[in-house]
KOLTIMI-240889 format. One record per residue (C-alpha): z, y, x; residue number from 1. Coordinates in Angstrom, 1 decimal, padded with zeros to 4 digits, always signed. Layout:
<recs>
<Z:Z Y:Y X:X num:NUM>
...
</recs>
This chain:
<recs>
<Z:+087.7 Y:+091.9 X:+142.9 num:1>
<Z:+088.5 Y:+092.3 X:+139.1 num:2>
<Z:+090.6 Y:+089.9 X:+137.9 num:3>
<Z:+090.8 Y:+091.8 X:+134.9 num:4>
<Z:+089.5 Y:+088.7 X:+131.6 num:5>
<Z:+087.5 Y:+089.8 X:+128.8 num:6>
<Z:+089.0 Y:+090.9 X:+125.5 num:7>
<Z:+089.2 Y:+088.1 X:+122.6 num:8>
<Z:+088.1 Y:+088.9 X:+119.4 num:9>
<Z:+090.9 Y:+088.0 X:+117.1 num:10>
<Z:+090.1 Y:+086.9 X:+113.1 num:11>
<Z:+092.1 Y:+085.8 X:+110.1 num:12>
<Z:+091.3 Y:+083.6 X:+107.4 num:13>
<Z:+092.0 Y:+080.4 X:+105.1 num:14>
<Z:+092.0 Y:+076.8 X:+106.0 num:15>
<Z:+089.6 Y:+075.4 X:+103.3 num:16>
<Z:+088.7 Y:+071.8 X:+105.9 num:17>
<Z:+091.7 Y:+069.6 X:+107.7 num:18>
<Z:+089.7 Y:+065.8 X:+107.7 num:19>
<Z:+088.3 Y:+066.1 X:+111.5 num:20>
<Z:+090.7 Y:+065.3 X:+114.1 num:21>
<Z:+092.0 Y:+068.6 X:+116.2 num:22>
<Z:+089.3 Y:+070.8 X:+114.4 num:23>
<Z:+089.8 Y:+072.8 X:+111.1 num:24>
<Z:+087.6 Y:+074.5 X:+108.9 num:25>
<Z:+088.1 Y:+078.2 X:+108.2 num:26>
<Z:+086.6 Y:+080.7 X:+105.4 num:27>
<Z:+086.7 Y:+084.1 X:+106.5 num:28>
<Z:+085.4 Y:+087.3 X:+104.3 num:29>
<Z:+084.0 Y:+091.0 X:+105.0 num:30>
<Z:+083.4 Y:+093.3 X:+102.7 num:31>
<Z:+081.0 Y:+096.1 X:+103.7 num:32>
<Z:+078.7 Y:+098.3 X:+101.9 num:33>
<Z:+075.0 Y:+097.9 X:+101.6 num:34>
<Z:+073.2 Y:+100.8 X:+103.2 num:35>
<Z:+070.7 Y:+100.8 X:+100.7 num:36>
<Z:+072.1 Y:+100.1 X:+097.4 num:37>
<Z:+075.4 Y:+101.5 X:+098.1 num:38>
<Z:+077.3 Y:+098.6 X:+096.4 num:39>
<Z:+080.2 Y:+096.5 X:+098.0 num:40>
<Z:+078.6 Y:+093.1 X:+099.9 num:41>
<Z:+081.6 Y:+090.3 X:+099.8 num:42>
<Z:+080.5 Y:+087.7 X:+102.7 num:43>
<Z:+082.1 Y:+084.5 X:+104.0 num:44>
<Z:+081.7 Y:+082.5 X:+106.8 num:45>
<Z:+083.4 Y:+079.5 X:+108.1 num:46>
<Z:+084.2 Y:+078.8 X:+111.7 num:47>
<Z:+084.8 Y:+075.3 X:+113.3 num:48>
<Z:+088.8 Y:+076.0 X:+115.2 num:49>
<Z:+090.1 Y:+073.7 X:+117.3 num:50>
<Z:+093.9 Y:+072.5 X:+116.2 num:51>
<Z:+095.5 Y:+071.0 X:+119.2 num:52>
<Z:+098.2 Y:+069.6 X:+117.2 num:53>
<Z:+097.1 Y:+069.3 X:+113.7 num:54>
<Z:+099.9 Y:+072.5 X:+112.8 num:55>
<Z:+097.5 Y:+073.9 X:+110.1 num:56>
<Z:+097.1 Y:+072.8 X:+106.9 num:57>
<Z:+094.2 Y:+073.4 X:+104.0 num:58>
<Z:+095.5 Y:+076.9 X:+102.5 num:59>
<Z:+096.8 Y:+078.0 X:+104.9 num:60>
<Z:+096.7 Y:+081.5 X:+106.2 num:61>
<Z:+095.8 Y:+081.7 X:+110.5 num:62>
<Z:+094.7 Y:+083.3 X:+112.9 num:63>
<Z:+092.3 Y:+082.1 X:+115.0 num:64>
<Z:+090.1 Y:+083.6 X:+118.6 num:65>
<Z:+086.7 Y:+082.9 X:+120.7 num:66>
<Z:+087.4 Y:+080.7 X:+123.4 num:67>
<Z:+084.7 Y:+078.5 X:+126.0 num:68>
<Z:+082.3 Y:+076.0 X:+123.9 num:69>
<Z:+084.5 Y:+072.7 X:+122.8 num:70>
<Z:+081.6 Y:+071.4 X:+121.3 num:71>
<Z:+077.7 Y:+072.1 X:+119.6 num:72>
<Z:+079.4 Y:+074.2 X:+116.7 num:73>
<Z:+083.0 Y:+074.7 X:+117.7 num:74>
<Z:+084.2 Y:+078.1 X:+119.8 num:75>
<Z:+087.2 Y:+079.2 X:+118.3 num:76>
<Z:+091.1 Y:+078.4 X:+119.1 num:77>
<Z:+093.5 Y:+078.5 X:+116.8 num:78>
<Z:+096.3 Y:+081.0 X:+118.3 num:79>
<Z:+098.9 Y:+081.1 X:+115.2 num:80>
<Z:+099.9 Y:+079.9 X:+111.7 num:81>
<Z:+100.1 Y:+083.4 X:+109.8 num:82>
<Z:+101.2 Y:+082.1 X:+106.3 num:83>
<Z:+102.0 Y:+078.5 X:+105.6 num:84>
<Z:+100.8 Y:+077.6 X:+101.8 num:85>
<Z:+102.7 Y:+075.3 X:+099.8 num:86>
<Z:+100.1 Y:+074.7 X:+097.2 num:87>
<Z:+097.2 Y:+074.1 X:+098.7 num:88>
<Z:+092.9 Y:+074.5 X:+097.9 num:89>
<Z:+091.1 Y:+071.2 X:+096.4 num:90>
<Z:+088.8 Y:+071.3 X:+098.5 num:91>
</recs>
């Protein structure tokens, strides 16, 4: 039997969303260039995390991971708080 789990994809980005309870919002951005055009493509996306104890704040830096479906939209953890902000986004 393999007991061996399967690898979690790890991401980083900026809390731009604290008002839900234990869920944050979070903008993350790639950069990657058009095959075609040959020009830099900048894209965000945000991701639902759930916050267990309500540690991250909007600005903030973290770091976040898949985990089982919590909910319709939400499927990531929040694992750590990579850089505490102390002026934060108006969001």
């Amino acid at each position: 039997m393999n007991t061996s789990e399967k690898k979690k994809r790890l991401f980083v980005g900026q809390v731009v969303s604290n008002k839900m309870q234990k869920t944050v919002v979070v903008e993350t951005e790639r950069a990657f260039t058009h095959p075609v055009f040959h020009k830099i493509v900048r894209v965000t996306k945000k991701y639902k995390v759930h916050d267990e104890n309500g540690q991250a704040k909007v600005g903030d830096v973290v770091e976040f991971s898949e985990c089982r479906p919590l909910s319709k939209t939400k499927y990531m953890s929040l694992e750590r708080v990579v850089n505490a902000s102390s002026n934060p986004i108006k969001a």
